[in-house]
C-alpha angles and dihedrals in degrees: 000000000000107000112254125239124267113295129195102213132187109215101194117188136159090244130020080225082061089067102036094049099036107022111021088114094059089043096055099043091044087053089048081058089062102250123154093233109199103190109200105192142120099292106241130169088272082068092079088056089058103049090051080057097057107260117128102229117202110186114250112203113207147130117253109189092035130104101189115138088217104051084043093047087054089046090060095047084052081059100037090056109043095051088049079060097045113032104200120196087228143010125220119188148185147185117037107281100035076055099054107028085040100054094042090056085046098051087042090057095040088246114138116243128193109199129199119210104205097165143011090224128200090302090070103039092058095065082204129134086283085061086063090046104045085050098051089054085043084056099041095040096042091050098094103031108117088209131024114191119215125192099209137016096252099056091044086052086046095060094042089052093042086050089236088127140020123235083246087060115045139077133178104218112191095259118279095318123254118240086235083195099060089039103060132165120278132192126259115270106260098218112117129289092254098053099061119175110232107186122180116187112198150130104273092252141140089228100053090061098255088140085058095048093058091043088055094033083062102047095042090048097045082062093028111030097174092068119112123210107194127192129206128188150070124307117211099038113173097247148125094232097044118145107228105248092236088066090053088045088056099044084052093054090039095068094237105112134355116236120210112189122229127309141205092219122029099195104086082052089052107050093043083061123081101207121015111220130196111171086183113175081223138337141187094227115316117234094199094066091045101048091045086052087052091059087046097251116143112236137199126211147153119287095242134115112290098018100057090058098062092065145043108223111248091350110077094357134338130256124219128175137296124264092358124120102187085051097059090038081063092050087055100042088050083056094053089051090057118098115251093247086052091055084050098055105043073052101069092031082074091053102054083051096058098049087045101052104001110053122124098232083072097055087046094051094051098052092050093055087053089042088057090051094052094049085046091058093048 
C-alpha cells in the first residue's frame, strides 16, 4: 500500500492510559507514516508517554460514569470547540461517550470520524429507558461516520439490527490487536496440579463479573483449598457498577481471594497464573483474555459476546455462563480435572490463535487502509 499523505488526526478517549495499554502500536505506526496526531483525552501520567512519542496531548475534562445532560452537554461544546481550533483532517475515537459526543462535534463541524466501538457499556446492559436514549445519540452521531469499527461480530449485528449503523458502515476489527512480540509465550507454572493459579485482571467492577469470582473462589476452595484466586486491577473506578473498596478489603481478610492491586506490566502476573478468567457480564473484546492467550495460558470466560470470541471451548479455554458463580466454579473445577500436558496445550492453541486473527499488525493495517481513504477524499 502506497503510504498516505500527511494527516492531522484527532485521537479522542475517555483516558490517555486507554491509548498507551490497549493502541500504542497504531499510534506508533500511524505517527511512522508522518500524521500530526492531536490526542483529546483526560490527561493521565500515561500523557506524558504519549507526548515523548510524538502525539500532541490536550487535556479533555469530563465525567466518565455520569449521565448528567448537563455534564454531557458540556462534554460536546469541549469538542466542539476544540475541533473548531484545530481543524483535523480526520477524528478517531474510542470508548462510548468520546464516540458519541465525538462524532456528533465532528459532524457538526463537517470533519470525518471513524468510531470504535469497543463496548456496549452499562447503558446497554440495563435494557432500561438510558438504553433508548443512548441508542437514539449512537444513531444520530454514527450517521454520518464513512467507517464504524466493531470489536466483535455480535456488537457490530446489534447496531445493524438496531438500525445505529448501516452494512456500508460498519467493520468488526479483531479487537485492538496483541503485540504478539512483547507477549510471548511463557511456561507453565511448575507448582503442583492442586494449587492452580486463577487470575482475573479487571477493572473492580459489578459488571466485569467480580461478584461471580468470589462466589466460585469460595466453592472451589472449600474442595481445593490450595487454589489461589488472584485479582488484578484498579479499585475506585468511576463507574456505575464499582465495587466499594471495603468489600474488596474483606474479601481480602476473609482468605477468599488475593488482591493484587494494579500494575504497570501484566505479564509477570500473567506468567506466574495458570488460567487467566474474565466473567465479564459483556465486552467489546477483552484484552485480558488475548493477551493471556498470547502468552499460551488457557483462559475461562462468559459466553457472551465479546467474551466468547477470545477463546475456542475446550480448545484454547472453557466458557461457562453469565452472572453465575456456580457456573464459573464448574469452569474452574473443570480446569483443575485437566492433565498438566493438556493445560499446556490448550495453552499454546491459544497461541497459535492469536498469531493467526488477533495481532496487532492486522488492526494496523486496517486503519491505514481507511486512513488512505479519508486523505483521498480531501
Amino acid at each position: 500500500m502506497t503510504r498516505p499523505a500527511p494527516m492531522h488526526l484527532l485521537m479522542t478517549v475517555n483516558a490517555a492510559w486507554n491509548l498507551v495499554n490497549f493502541r500504542r502500536g497504531l499510534v506508533a505506526a500511524l505517527l511512522d507514516d508522518g500524521h500530526r496526531l492531536t490526542v483529546l483525552a483526560p490527561r493521565d501520567e500515561s500523557a506524558d508517554t504519549l507526548e515523548e512519542m510524538g502525539c500532541r496531548v490536550v487535556d479533555l475534562p469530563m465525567d466518565n460514569k455520569g449521565v448528567s445532560p448537563l455534564r454531557n452537554l458540556a462534554l460536546l461544546w469541549r469538542l466542539w470547540r476544540r475541533m473548531g481550533q484545530d481543524r483535523p483532517d480526520a477524528v478517531l475515537g474510542y470508548t462510548i461517550k468520546n464516540n458519541i459526543f465525538g462524532a456528533l462535534a465532528a459532524r457538526a463541524r463537517g470533519i470525518p470520524v471513524v468510531p470504535n466501538v469497543t463496548g456496549l457499556g452499562t447503558a446497554f446492559l440495563s435494557g432500561r429507558r438510558l438504553q433508548r436514549l443512548v441508542e437514539a445519540l449512537y444513531r444520530h452521531a454514527f450517521a454520518r461516520a464513512p467507517v464504524v469499527f466493531f470489536q466483535n461480530q455480535d456488537d457490530c449485528d446489534l447496531f445493524l439490527r438496531l438500525g445505529l449503523v448501516t452494512a456500508g458502515q460498519a467493520r468488526v476489527l479483531p479487537g485492538s490487536g496483541i503485540d504478539t512480540s512483547a507477549f510471548a509465550p511463557e511456561p507453565m507454572p511448575s507448582h503442583a496440579a492442586d494449587e492452580p493459579v486463577f487470575l482475573m485482571i479487571a477493572r473492580v467492577l459489578r459488571d466485569k463479573g467480580v461478584e461471580e469470582f468470589v462466589t466460585a473462589a469460595r466453592t472451589i476452595r472449600a474442595r481445593h483449598p490450595r487454589a489461589v484466586f488472584r485479582l488484578l486491577g484498579p479499585l475506585g473506578a468511576e463507574n456505575r457498577s464499582a465495587i466499594p473498596p471495603e468489600t474488596v478489603h474483606a474479601w481480602q481478610d476473609e482468605g477468599v481471594i488475593d488482591y493484587s492491586g494494579t500494575a504497570p506490566d501484566v505479564r509477570p502476573h500473567i506468567a506466574r497464573a495458570d488460567c487467566v478468567v474474565l466473567p465479564s457480564y459483556r465486552e467489546g473484546m477483552p484484552r485480558t483474555l488475548l493477551e493471556a492467550a498470547a502468552m499460551a495460558r488457557p483462559v475461562i470466560a462468559t459466553d457472551v459476546p465479546g467474551c466468547r470470541e477470545a477463546l475456542v471451548e475446550g480448545q484454547t479455554g472453557l466458557l461457562c455462563r453469565a452472572r453465575d458463580g456456580a457456573s464459573l466454579a464448574e469452569a474452574c473445577a473443570r480446569f483443575i480435572a485437566l492433565p498438566s500436558d493438556s493445560r499446556a496445550a490448550m495453552g499454546l492453541a491459544g497461541r497459535a490463535r492469536i498469531e493467526r486473527q488477533f495481532d496487532q499488525d492486522l488492526v494496523i493495517a486496517t486503519y491505514r487502509e481507511v486512513v488512505q481513504q479519508l486523505g483521498g477524499h480531501q
